[in-house]
Each structure stands twice: as C-alpha cells, then as structure tokens.
C-alpha positions, 0 to 999 in steps of 0.5 A: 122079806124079813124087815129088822130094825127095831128095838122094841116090839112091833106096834103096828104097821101099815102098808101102801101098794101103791107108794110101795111103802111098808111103815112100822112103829115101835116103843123105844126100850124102856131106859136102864136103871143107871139113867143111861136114856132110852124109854118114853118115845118110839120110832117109824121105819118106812121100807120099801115094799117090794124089796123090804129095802131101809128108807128112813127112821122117824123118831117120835115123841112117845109110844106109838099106838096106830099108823097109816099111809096116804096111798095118794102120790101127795107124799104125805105119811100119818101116824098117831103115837102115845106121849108120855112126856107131853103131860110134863107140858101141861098138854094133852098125853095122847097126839096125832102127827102127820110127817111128809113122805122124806120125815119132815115134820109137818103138823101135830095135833093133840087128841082128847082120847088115844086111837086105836086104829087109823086108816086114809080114804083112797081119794088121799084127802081124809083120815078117819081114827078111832078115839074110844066110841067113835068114828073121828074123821080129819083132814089129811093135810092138816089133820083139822077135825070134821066129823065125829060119828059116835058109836052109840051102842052099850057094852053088856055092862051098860057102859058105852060101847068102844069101836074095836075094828072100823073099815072103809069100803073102796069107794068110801061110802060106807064105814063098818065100825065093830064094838067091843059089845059084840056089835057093828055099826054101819055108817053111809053116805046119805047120797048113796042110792037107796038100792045098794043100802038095800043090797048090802043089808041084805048081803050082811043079814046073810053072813 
C-alpha cells in the first residue's frame, strides 16, 4: 500500500500487528509569508494496516519527533511531539500526550529534554523513551514518570554519551540502549536467572 495524506514530511511511524494500526506524523508546512496559517503544529494519521485504509486525523500542538502504539486491546494510542508554541505559555517546549484509539485526548505531560525514540512494552502497561541520556520509563495510562535509567557513558569528547537507538526484548527483560559514543549499554531485570545474562553476554561478545 501506498499511504498518503500528509503535507509535510514523514517524521516518524510506528506500527501494531496486532490492533492492525499503522500511525504517522508529520510537521504542518511551514505558514506563508502572507500569515495565511499553517506552520508550528503537526498532524497523526492512523491507517489501518492490512489494507493501508484512512482511520482518522490527529491534530497535535507542535512538530512531531517520535510515536508508539500500545499493542494492547486497551485501546490506548502514545506520541510525543515538539511544541513550539508552549514557550509562549510559560511551559516546558518539549510534551508527551497520550490519545485514546478513536482521537480523544487523554493526558499531557510535559517533558525536560525532547525523545527521540519511544516504544510500549507488550504487557500494554509502560512506555519507555529516550530523553537525551537515558532510558525514561512512564506509566501507559497516565504517562506518570518511574524510572529513569541514565546512560552513563561519555562521547570521544568527553561529554555525556546521548542514547541514539534502545530496544526491548519481548519479554522485556532486557533494554539495549545505543550511545551516540559508539556504545550500547544493557539494562536487566534483576530477577532474571543469572545463566540467561550469561548466555546473552556471551551471545553479544560473538557478533
């Protein structure tokens, strides 16, 4: 399928097998020199994924940088967007807003740093992003902050290492963060058998 609809370019997408949901976002065009509107905010369309079928239209309060999609049947949609007019507010520039599966607004949350990558854990209750150098883990439903994992690692220069890629095993057991220094950085829960972080070390050192 060939799915078009944006006037802006493609920021980012994110897909859900088994809601059967693509969604993407994009920057609104930047708004003509006559002051005629557009520029400054951003739009979400979910499609259906089998067919690449029109769902609906989002529209968000700044440029977009990263979305997700719960794969959970609670019907519950994330993404995480760039507000360039929250400034004007007196609040943070950078928000995370969550978004029920039919477009009702649900939470917002303002953020310290912007995410560059987020991604839902399979059990639909937590969303894990990265902000700058570290791993912040939130609450789906509420997008209440937990845990955040820092990096620690230093670029060549000397300067805090930023995480550039982070996966989640399928279990989520594990979260594999990847510095912008060239290094990764494996995070575990501590009731994992001591064996299988053997194997996966092993298994690592082999690549």
């Amino acid at each position: 399928h060939v799915l078009c609809g944006h006037c802006g370019a493609v920021r980012c997408v994110a897909i859900s097998s088994e809601l059967d949901l693509v969604l993407s976002a994009a920057a609104d065009p930047p708004a003509p020199a006559d002051g005629g509107g557009g520029g400054g905010g951003g739009t979400c369309i979910v499609w259906t994924a089998a067919k690449g079928r029109f769902v609906r239209r989002l529209a968000l309060p700044g440029a977009p940088r990263a979305v997700a999609v719960s794969h959970t049947g609670s019907g519950l949609l994330v993404h995480c967007s760039l507000s360039e007019v929250a400034a004007a507010a007196d609040a943070s520039c950078w928000c995370l807003l969550l978004f029920s599966l039919n477009g009702r607004p649900l939470r917002r949350v303002p953020l310290d740093a912007p995410l560059s990558m987020l991604q839902c854990t399979r059990n639909g209750e937590l969303v894990v992003g990265a902000e700058g150098g570290v791993l912040a883990v939130r609450r789906l439903h509420d997008l209440q902050l937990l845990h955040r994992y820092e990096v620690g690692a230093r670029g060549a220069d000397g300067a805090p290492a930023r995480v550039s890629a982070f996966a989640l095993s399928g279990e989520n057991h594990h979260a594999f963060a990847a510095t912008d220094g060239g290094g990764m950085v494996i995070y575990v829960n501590p009731l994992v058998n001591v064996a299988e972080l053997e194997r996966l070390a092993s298994e690592l050192l082999n690549l």
